[in-house]
C-alpha positions, -999 to +999 in steps of 0.1 A: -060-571-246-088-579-266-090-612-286-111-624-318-138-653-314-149-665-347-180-689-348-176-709-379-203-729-397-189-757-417-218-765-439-238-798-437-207-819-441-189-814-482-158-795-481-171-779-514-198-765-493-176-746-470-175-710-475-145-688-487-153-662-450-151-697-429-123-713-446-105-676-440-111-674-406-099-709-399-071-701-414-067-668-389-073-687-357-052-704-335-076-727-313-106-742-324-133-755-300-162-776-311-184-814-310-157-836-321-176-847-352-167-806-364-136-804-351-129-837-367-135-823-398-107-798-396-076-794-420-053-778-390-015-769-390+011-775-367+005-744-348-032-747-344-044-766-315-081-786-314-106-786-284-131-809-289-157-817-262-191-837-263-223-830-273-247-808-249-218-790-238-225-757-257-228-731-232-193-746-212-179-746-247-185-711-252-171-697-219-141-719-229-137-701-261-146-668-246-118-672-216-092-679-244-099-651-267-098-632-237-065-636-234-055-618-270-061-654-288-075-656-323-103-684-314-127-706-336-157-725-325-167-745-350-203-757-358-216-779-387-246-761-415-251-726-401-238-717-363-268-698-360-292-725-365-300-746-337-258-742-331-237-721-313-235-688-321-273-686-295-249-703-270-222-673-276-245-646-270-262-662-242-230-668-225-216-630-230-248-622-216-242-636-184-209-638-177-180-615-172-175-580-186-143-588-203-162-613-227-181-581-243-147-569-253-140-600-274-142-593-309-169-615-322-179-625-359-203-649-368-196-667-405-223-685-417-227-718-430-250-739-455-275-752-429-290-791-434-325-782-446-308-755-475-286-783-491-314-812-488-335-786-507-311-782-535-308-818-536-347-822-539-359-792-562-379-764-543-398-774-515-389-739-494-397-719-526-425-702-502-427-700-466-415-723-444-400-726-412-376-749-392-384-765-356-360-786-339-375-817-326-355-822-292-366-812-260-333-814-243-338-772-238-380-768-247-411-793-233-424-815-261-460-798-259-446-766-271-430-787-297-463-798-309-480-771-303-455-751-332-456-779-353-499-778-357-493-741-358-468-742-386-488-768-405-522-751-399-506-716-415-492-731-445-457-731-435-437-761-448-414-772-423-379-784-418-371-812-386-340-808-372-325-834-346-356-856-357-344-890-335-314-904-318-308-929-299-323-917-267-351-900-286-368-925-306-409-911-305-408-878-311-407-877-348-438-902-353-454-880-327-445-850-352-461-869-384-491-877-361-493-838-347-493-824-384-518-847-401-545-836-382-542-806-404-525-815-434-535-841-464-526-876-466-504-872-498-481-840-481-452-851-495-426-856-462-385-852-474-358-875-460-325-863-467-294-879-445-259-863-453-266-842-478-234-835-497-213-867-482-200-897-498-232-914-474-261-892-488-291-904-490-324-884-504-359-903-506-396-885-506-425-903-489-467-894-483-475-879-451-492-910-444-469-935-452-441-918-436-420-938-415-404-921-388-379-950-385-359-941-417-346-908-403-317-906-378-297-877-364-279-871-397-309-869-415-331-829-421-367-835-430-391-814-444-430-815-447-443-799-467-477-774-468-503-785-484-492-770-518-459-788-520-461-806-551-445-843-564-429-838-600-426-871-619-398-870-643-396-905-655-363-923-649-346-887-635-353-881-597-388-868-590-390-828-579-404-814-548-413-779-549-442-756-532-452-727-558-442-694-552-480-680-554-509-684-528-546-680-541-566-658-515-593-677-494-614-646-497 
């Protein structure tokens, strides 16, 4: 009797940024297990029942889900942005890894989500308009050296790079650490992104130098991208400046 687990990315928090697949598959599901913040977030009927658990309860969350739909239940977990970005569809896969053979039967399908760094972008011009990559600043699950150690990597190769989980309330050094890691490598005037909410009545989007960032106007809710040392500042006079890094990279040689 093999059920359906859907993993569901809601987007970074607008209902207009929820996709037409994820808004399908809520509707096909009959239990829904995420953070409370997602589940929150939820438009349910009558007949659909909410599990909502706390935060760094992934993996437990996921052999919930997987036990129900094991059962013949049409199941949801529900992530915020994209539930294969720092979210749960990794905490899925790791859990069918390890745990009993009746979890491979479970029909799974991954729908993805707008993740926090995407939308920020649109809402600042182009500043992942060439490569770039996405590190996530807690080290819940990693050591903070290897953290550093990608994020001088990154920098040094010309990646521009999005922060995700860049402080909270038991983290409070990593991210002025992170600014401190990358200018060794990168110019003064990088331009560093703060965007908090993007999409929500509570948005907020600012652009700061590298070195005059100040790591104490990010929190959990806020995605942050440093640039390379291409990204460009574009003054527009009374409309919002534009970040963008060019699409073209002159050779060294």
């Amino acid at each position: 009797m093999n059920g359906k687990l859907y993993v569901i990315g809601l987007g970074p928090g607008s209902d207009k940024q929820i996709t037409p697949q994820a808004l399908d598959a809520i509707a096909a599901s009959t239990h829904f297990y995420g953070y409370k913040p997602y589940v929150s977030r939820l438009k349910l009927r009558a007949d659909q029942v909410a599990v909502a658990s706390d935060n760094r309860e992934e993996l437990a969350r996921a052999k919930d889900a997987l036990d129900r739909a094991a059962t013949g239940t049409t199941v949801a977990i529900v992530s915020g942005g994209d539930p294969g970005v720092f979210a749960m569809a990794a905490a899925v896969c790791e859990a069918i890894e390890e745990g009993v053979d009746q979890w491979r039967d479970v029909d799974l399908e991954i729908i993805p989500g707008v993740t926090a760094m995407l939308a920020v972008a649109a809402r600042m011009g182009a500043p992942l308009g060439h490569d770039f990559c996405a590190v996530n600043l807690s080290d819940n699950l990693k050591p903070w050296d290897v953290i550093e150690t990608r994020l001088v990597a990154a920098a040094s190769a010309g990646f521009v790079i999005a922060l995700y989980n860049p402080i909270s309330k038991s983290r409070q050094w990593q991210l002025g650490r992170a600014f401190d890691a990358v200018s060794a490598v990168l110019p003064p005037e990088t331009p560093v992104i703060f965007g908090r909410a993007a999409g929500r009545n509570d948005e907020a989007m600012g652009v700061q130098l590298l070195c005059d960032a100040k790591a104490e106007d990010a929190d959990m809710a806020t995605c942050v991208i440093i640039g390379s040392a291409a990204t460009r500042i574009v003054e527009r006079g009374d409309k919002p400046a534009l970040v963008y890094s060019p699409r073209s990279v002159r050779s060294h040689s």
